[in-house]
ZADO-1210 file (C-alpha; in nm, 4 decimals, padded with zeros to 6 digits):
<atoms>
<atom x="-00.9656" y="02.0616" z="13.7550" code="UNK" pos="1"/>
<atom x="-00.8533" y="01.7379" z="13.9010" code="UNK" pos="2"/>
<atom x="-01.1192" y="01.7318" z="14.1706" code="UNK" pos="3"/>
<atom x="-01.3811" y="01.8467" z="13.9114" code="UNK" pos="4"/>
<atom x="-01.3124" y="01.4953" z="13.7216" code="UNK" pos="5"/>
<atom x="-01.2869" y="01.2741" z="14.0436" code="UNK" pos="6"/>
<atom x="-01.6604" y="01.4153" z="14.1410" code="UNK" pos="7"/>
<atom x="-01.8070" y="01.4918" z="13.7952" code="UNK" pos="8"/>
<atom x="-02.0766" y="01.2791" z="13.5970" code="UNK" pos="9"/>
<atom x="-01.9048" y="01.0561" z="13.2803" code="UNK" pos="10"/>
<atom x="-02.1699" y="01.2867" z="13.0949" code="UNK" pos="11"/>
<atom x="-02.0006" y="01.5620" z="13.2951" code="UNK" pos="12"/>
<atom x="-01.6733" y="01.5091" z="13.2167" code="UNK" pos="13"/>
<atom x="-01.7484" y="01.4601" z="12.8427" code="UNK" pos="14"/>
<atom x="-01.8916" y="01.7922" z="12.7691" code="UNK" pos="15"/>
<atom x="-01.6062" y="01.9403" z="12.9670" code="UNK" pos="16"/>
<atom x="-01.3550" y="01.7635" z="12.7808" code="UNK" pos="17"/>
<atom x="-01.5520" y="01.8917" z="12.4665" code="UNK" pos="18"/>
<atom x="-01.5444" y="02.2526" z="12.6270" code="UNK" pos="19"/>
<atom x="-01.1977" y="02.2207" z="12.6592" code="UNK" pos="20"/>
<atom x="-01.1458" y="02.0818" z="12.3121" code="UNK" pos="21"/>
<atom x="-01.4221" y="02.3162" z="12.1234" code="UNK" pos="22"/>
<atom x="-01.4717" y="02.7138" z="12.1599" code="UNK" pos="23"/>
<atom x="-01.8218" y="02.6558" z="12.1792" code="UNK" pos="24"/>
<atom x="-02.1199" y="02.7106" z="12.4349" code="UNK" pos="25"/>
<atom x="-02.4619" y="02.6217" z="12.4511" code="UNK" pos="26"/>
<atom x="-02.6905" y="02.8332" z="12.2118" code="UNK" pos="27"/>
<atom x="-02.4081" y="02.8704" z="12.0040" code="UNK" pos="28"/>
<atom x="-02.5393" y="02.8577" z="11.6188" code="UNK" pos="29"/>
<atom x="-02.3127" y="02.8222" z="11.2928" code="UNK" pos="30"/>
<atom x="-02.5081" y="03.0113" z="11.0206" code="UNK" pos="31"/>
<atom x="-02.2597" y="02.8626" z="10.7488" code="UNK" pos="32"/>
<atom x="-02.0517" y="02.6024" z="10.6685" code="UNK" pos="33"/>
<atom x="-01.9595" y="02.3197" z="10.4481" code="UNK" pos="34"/>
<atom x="-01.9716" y="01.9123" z="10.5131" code="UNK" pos="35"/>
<atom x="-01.8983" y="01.8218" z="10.2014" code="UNK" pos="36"/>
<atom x="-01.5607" y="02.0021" z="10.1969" code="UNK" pos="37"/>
<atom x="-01.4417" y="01.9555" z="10.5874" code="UNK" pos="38"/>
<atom x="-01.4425" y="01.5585" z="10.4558" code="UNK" pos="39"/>
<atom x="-01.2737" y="01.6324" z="10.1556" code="UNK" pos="40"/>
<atom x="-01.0070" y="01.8021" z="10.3966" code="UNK" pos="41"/>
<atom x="-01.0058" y="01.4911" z="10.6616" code="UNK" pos="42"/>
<atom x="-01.2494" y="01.6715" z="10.8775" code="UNK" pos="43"/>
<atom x="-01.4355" y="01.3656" z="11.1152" code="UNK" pos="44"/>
<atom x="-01.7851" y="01.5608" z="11.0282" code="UNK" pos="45"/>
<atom x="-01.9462" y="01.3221" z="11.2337" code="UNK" pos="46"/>
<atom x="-01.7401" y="01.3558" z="11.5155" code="UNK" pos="47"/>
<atom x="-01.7695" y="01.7572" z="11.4651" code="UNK" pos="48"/>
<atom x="-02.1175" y="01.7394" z="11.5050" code="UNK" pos="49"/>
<atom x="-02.2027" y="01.4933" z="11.7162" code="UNK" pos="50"/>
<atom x="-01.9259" y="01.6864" z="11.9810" code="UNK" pos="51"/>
<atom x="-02.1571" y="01.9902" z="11.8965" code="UNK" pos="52"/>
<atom x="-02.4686" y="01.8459" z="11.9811" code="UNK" pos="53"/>
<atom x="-02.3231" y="01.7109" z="12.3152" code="UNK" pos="54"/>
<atom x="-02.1817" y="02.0984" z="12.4081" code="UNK" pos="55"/>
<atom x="-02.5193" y="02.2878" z="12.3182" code="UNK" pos="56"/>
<atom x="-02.4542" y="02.4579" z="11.9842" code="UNK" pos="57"/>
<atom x="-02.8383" y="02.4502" z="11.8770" code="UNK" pos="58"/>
<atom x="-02.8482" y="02.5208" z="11.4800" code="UNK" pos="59"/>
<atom x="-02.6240" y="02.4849" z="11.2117" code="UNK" pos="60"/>
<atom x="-02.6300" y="02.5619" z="10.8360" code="UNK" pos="61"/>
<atom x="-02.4836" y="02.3470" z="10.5606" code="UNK" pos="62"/>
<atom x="-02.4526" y="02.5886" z="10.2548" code="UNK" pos="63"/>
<atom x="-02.4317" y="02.4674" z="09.8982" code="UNK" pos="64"/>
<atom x="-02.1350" y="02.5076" z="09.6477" code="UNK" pos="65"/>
<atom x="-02.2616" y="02.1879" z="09.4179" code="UNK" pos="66"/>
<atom x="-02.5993" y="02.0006" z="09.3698" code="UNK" pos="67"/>
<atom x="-02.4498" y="01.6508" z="09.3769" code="UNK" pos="68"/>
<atom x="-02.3597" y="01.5487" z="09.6722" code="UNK" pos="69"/>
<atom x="-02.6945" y="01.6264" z="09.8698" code="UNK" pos="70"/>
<atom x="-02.8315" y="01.3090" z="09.9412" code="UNK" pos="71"/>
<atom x="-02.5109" y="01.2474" z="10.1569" code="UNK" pos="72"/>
<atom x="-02.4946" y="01.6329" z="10.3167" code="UNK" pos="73"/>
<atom x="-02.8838" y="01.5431" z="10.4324" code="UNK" pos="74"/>
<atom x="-02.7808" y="01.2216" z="10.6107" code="UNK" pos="75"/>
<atom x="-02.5148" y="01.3845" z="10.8205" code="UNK" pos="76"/>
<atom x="-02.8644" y="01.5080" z="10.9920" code="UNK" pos="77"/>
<atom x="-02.8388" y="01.1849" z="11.2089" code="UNK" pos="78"/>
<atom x="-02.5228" y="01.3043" z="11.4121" code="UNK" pos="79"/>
<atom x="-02.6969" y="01.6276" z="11.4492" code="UNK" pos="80"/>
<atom x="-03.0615" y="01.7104" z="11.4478" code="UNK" pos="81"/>
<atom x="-03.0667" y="02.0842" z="11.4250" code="UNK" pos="82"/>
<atom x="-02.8084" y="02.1070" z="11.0940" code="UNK" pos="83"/>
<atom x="-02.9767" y="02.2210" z="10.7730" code="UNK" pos="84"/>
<atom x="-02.9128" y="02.3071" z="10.5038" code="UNK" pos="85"/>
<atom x="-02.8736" y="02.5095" z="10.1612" code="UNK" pos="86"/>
<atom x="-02.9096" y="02.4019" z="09.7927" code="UNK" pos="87"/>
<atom x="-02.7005" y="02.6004" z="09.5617" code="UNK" pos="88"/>
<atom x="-02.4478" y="02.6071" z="09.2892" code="UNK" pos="89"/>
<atom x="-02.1293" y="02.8480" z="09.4118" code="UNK" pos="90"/>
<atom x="-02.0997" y="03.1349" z="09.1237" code="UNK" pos="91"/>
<atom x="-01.6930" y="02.9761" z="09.0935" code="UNK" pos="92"/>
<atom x="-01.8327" y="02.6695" z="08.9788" code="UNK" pos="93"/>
<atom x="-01.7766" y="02.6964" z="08.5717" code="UNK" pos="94"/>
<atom x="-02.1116" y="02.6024" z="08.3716" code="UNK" pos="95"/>
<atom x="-01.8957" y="02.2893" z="08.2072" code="UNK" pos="96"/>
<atom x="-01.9269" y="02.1267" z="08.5877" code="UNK" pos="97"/>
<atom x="-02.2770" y="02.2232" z="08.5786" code="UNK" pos="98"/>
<atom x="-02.5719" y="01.9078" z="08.5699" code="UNK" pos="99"/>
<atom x="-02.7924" y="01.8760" z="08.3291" code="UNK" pos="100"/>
<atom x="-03.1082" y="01.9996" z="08.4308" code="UNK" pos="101"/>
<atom x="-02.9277" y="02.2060" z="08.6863" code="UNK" pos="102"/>
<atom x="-03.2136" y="02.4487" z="08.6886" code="UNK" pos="103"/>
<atom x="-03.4906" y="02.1639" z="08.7808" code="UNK" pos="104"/>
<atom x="-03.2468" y="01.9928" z="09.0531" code="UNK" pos="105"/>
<atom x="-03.2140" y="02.3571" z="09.2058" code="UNK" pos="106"/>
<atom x="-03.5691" y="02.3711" z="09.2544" code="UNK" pos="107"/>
<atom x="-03.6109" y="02.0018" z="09.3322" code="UNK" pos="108"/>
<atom x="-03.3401" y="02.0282" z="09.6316" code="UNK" pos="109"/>
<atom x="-03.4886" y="02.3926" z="09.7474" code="UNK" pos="110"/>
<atom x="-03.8207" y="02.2310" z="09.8243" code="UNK" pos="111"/>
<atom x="-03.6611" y="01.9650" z="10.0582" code="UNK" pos="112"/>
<atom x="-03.7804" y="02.0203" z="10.4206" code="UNK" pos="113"/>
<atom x="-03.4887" y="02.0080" z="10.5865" code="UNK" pos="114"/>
<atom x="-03.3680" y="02.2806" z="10.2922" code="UNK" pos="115"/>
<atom x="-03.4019" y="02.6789" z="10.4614" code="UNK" pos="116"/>
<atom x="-03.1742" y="02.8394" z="10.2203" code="UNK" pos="117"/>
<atom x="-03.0698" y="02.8834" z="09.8207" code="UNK" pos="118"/>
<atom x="-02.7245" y="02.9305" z="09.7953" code="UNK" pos="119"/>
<atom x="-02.4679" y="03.0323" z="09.8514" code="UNK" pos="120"/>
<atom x="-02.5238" y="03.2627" z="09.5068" code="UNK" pos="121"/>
<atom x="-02.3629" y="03.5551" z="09.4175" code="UNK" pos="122"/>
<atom x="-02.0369" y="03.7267" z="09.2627" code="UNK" pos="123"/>
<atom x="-01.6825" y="03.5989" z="09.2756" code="UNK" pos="124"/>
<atom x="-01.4825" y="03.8093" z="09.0416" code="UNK" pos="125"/>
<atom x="-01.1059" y="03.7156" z="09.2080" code="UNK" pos="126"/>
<atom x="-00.9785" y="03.4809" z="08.9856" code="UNK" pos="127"/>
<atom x="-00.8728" y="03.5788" z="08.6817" code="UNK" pos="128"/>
<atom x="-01.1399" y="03.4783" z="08.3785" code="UNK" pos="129"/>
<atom x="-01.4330" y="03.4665" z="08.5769" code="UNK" pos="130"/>
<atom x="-01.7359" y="03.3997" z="08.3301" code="UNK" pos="131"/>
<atom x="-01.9189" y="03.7145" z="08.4057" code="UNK" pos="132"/>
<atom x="-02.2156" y="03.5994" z="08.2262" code="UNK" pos="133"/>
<atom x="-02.2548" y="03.2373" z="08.3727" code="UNK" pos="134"/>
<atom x="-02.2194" y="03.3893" z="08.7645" code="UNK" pos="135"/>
<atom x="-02.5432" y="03.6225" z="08.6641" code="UNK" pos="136"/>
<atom x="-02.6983" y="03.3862" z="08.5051" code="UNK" pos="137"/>
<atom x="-02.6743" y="03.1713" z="08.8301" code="UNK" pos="138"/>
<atom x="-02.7272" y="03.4515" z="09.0276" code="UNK" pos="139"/>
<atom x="-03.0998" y="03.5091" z="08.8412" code="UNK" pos="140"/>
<atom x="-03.1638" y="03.1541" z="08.8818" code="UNK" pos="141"/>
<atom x="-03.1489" y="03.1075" z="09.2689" code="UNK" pos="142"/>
<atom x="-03.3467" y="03.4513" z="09.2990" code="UNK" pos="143"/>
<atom x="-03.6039" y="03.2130" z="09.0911" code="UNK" pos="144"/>
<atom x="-03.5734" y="02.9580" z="09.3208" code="UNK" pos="145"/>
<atom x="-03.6158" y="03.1363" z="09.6519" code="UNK" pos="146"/>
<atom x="-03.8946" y="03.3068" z="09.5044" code="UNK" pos="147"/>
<atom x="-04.1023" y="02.9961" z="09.4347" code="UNK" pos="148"/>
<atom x="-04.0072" y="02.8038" z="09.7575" code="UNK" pos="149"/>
<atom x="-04.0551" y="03.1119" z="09.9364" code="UNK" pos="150"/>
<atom x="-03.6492" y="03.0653" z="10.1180" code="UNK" pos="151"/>
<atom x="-03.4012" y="03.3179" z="10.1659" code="UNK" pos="152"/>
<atom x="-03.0638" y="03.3708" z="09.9530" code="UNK" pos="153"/>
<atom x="-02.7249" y="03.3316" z="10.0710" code="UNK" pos="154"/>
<atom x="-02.5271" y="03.5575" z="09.9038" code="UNK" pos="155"/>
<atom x="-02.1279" y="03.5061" z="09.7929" code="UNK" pos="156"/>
<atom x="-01.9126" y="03.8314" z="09.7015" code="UNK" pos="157"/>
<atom x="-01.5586" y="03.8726" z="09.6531" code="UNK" pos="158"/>
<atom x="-01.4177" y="04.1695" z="09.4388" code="UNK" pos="159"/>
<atom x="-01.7357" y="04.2004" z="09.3039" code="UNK" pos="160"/>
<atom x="-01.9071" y="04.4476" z="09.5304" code="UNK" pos="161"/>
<atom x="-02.0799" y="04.7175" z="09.2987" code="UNK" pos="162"/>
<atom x="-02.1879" y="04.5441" z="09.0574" code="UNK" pos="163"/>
<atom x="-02.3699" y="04.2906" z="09.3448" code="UNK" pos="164"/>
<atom x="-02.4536" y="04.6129" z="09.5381" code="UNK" pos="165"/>
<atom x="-02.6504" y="04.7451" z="09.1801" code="UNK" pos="166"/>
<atom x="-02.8113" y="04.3832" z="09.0991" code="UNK" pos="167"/>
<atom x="-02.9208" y="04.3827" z="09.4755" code="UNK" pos="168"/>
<atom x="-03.0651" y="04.7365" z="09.4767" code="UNK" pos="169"/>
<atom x="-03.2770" y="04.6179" z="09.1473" code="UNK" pos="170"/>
<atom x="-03.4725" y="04.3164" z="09.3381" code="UNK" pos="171"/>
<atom x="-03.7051" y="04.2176" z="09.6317" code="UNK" pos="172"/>
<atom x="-03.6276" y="03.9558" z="09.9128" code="UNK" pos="173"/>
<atom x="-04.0079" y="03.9329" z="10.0295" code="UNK" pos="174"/>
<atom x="-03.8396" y="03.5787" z="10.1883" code="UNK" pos="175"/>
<atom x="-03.5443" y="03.7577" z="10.3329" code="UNK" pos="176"/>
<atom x="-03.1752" y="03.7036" z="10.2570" code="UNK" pos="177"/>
<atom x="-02.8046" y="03.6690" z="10.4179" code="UNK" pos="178"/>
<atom x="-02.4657" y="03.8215" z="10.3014" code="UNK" pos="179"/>
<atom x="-02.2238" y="03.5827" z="10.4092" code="UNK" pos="180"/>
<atom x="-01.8731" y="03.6272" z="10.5029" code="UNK" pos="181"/>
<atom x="-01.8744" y="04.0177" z="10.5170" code="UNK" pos="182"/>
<atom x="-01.6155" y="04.1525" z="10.4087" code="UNK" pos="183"/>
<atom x="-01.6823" y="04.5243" z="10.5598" code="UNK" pos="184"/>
<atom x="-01.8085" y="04.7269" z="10.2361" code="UNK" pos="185"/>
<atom x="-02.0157" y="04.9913" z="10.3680" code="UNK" pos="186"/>
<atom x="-02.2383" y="05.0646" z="10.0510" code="UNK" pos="187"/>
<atom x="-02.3166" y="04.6575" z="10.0081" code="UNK" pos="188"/>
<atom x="-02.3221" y="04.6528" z="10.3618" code="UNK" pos="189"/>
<atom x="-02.5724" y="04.9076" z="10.3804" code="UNK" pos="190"/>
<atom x="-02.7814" y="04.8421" z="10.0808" code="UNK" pos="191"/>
<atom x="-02.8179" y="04.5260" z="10.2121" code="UNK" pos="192"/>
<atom x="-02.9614" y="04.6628" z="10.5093" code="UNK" pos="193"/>
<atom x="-03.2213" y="04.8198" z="10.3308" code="UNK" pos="194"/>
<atom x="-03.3417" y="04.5503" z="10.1836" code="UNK" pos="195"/>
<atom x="-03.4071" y="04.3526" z="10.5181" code="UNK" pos="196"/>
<atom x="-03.0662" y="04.1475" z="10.4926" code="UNK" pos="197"/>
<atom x="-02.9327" y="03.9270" z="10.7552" code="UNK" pos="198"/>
<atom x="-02.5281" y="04.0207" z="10.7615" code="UNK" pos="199"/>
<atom x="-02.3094" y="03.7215" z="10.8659" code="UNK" pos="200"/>
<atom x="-01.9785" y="03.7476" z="11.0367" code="UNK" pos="201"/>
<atom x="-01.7001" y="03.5007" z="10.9283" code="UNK" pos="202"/>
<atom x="-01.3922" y="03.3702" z="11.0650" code="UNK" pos="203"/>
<atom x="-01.1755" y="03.6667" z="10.8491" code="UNK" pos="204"/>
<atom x="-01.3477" y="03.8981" z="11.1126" code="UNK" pos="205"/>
<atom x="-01.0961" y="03.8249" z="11.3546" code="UNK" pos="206"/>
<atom x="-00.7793" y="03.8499" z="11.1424" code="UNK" pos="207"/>
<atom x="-00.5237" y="04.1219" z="11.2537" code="UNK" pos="208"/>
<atom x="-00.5317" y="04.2620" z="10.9275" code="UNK" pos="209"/>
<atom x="-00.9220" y="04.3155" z="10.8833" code="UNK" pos="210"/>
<atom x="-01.0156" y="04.6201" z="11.0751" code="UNK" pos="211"/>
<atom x="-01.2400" y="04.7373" z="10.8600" code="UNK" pos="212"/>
<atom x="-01.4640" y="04.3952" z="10.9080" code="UNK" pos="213"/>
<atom x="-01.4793" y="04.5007" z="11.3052" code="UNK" pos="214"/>
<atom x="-01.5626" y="04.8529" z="11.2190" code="UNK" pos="215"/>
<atom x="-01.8890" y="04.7305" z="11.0149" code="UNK" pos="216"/>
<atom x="-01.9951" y="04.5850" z="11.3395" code="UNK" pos="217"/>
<atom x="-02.0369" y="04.9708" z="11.4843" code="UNK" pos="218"/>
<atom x="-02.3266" y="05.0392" z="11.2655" code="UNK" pos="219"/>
<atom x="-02.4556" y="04.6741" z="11.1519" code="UNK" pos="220"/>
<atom x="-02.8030" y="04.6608" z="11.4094" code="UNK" pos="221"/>
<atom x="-02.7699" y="04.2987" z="11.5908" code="UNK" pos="222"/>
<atom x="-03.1238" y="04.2433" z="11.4928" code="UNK" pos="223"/>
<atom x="-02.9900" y="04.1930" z="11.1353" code="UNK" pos="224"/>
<atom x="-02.6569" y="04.0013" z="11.2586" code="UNK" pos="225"/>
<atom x="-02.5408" y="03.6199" z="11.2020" code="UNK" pos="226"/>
<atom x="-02.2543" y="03.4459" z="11.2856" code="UNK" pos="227"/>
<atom x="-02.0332" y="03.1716" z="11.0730" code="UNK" pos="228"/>
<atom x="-01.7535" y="02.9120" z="11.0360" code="UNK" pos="229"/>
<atom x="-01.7699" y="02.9156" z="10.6387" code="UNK" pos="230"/>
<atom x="-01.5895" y="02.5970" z="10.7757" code="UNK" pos="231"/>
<atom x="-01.3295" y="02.4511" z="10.6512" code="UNK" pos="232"/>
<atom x="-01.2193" y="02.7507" z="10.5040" code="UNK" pos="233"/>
<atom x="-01.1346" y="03.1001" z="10.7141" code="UNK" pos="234"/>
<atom x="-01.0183" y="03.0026" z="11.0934" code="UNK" pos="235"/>
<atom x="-01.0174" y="03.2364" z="11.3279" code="UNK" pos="236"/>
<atom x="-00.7317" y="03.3986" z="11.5108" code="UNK" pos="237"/>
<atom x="-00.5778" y="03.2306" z="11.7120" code="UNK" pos="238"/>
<atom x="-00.6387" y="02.9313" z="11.4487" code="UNK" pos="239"/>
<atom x="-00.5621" y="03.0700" z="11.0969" code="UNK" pos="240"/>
<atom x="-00.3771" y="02.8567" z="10.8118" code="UNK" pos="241"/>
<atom x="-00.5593" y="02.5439" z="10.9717" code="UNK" pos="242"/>
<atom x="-00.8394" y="02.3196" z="10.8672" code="UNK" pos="243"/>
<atom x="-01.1254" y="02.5310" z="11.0198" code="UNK" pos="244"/>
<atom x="-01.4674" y="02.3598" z="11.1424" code="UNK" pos="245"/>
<atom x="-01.7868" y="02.4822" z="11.3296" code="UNK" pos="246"/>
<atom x="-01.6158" y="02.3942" z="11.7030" code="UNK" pos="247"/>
<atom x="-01.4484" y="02.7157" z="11.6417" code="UNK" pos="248"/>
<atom x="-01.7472" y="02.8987" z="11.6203" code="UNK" pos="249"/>
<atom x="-01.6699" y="03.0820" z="11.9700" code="UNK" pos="250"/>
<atom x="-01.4204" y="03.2317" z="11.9027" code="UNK" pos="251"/>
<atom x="-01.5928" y="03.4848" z="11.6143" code="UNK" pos="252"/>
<atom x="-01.8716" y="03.5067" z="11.9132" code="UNK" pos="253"/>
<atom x="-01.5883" y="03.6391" z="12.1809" code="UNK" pos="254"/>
<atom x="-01.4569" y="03.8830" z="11.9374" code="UNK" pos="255"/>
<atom x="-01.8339" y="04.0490" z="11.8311" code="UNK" pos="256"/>
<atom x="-01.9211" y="04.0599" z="12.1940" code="UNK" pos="257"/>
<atom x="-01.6026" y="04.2434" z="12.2704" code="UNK" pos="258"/>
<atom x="-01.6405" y="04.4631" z="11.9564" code="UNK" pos="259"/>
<atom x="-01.9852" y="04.5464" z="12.0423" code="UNK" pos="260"/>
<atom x="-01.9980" y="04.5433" z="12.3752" code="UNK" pos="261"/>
<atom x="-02.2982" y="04.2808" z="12.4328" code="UNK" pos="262"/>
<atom x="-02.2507" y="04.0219" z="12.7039" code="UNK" pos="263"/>
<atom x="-02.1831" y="03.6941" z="12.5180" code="UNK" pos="264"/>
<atom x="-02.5028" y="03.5468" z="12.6373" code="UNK" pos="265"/>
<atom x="-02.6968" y="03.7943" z="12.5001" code="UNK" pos="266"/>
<atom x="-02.5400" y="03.7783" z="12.1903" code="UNK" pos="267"/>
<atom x="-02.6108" y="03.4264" z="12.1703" code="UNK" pos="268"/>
<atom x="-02.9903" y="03.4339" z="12.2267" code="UNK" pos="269"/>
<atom x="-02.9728" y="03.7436" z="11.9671" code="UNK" pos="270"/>
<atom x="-02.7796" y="03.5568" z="11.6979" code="UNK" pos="271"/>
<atom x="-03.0118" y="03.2176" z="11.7680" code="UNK" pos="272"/>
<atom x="-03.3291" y="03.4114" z="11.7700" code="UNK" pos="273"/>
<atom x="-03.1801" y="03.6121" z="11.4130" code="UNK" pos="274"/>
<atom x="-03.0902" y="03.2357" z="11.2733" code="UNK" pos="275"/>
<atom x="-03.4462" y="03.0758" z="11.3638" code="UNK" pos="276"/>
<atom x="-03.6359" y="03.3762" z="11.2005" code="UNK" pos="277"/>
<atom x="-03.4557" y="03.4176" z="10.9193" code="UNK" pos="278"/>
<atom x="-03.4441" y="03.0342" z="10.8162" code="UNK" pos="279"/>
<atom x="-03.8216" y="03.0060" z="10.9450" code="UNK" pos="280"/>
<atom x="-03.7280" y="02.7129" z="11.2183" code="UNK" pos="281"/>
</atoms>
């Protein structure tokens, strides 16, 4: 290593110091994450992505959880030219926190150009009072959105799986859609499926105690496969219990390509060429 740095490049050396740093390689993609949140955790966000520009990782999606805010996720753009992003409201948020006129900012936001994605949507029935009726009503209004701007949904579920598994099964995704963060049920999984959806792979993929997230990768096609941060949340083994961000994204890639048996190259190209149709880039 020493004689690589006495006879290296300085541009060299830096992307080998970011190699060394990051779990990254170039082609690399992050299909969701968060840069409103890694800065409310102390994350350097432009550090992260400028540091993932420099070591290859080609695309990256910033998801949406709140509609304020967006004017400052779209400039983080200039540290990284391929990071898009998402407009949504996240189905946790309660409708007291909601804008006026959320409806008409949704749609304003999902028409942006640099916007591929509405969401993340969905079901989140884990805490205890979820408002049933404000998550579907949500839920109804980013399926309105994508269908006029003609953009896939990103969809959230936790402990909510049949009755997002029957709402799904009742629609159309002419535009295509994503289930992010799997969590490994095999009828959502699988309805999803049918209707065309992209399935991505999260950070809880690697955890010890989530075999039944690796098993979905035995009979999830990687035509329809993605891979994600959901950054800052979700680290991967070896990395869990700390601030997560998209220079870990490697080391979900390592454990797919060992689960599946594809070289990690070929993964890559698979999972870039999945992230560029599916977000039309």
């Amino acid at each position: 290593m020493q004689g690589f740095f006495w006879e290296s490049t300085p541009e060299e050396m830096a992307l080998a110091l970011i190699n060394m740093k990051y779990k990254i390689k170039k082609g690399m993609i992050d299909s969701h994450f968060h840069t409103m949140e890694m800065a409310r955790k102390d994350v350097d966000v432009p550090e992260v992505l400028g540091n993932l520009l420099e070591g290859g990782v080609s695309y990256l999606l910033d998801a949406g959880v709140h509609l304020n805010g967006f004017e400052s996720r779209l400039a983080y753009r200039e540290f990284h030219p391929g990071l898009y992003l998402a407009a949504g409201i996240h189905p946790n948020v309660p409708s007291g926190e909601w804008p006026e006129a959320y409806d008409s900012i949704l749609l304003k936001q999902g028409k942006n150009l640099y916007v591929k994605g509405i969401g993340e949507t969905g079901l989140d029935y884990f805490r205890e009072g979820s408002n049933k009726k404000d998550q579907f009503t949500l839920l109804d209004l980013h399926y309105a959105v994508s269908q006029k701007t003609a953009k896939p949904l990103i969809f959230h579920c936790r402990a909510a799986e049949k009755d997002l598994t029957d709402w799904i099964k009742s629609h159309d995704f002419p535009d295509g859609a994503i289930l992010h963060c799997f969590s490994g049920n095999r009828d959502l999984g699988e309805t999803a499926l049918d209707k065309g959806f992209m399935i991505s792979f999260a950070g809880n993929s690697t955890f010890k105690n989530a075999p039944e997230i690796r098993e979905a990768l035995h009979w999830i096609p990687a035509a329809n496969l993605l891979i994600e941060t959901d950054s800052p949340y979700l680290s991967p083994h070896p990395l869990r219990g700390k601030t997560n961000h998209p220079g870990h994204i490697g080391y979900i890639y390592e454990m797919i390509s060992e689960q599946t048996g594809l070289e990690l190259e070929d993964l890559i190209q698979t999972v870039q060429s999945n992230f560029k149709k599916t977000f039309k880039i």
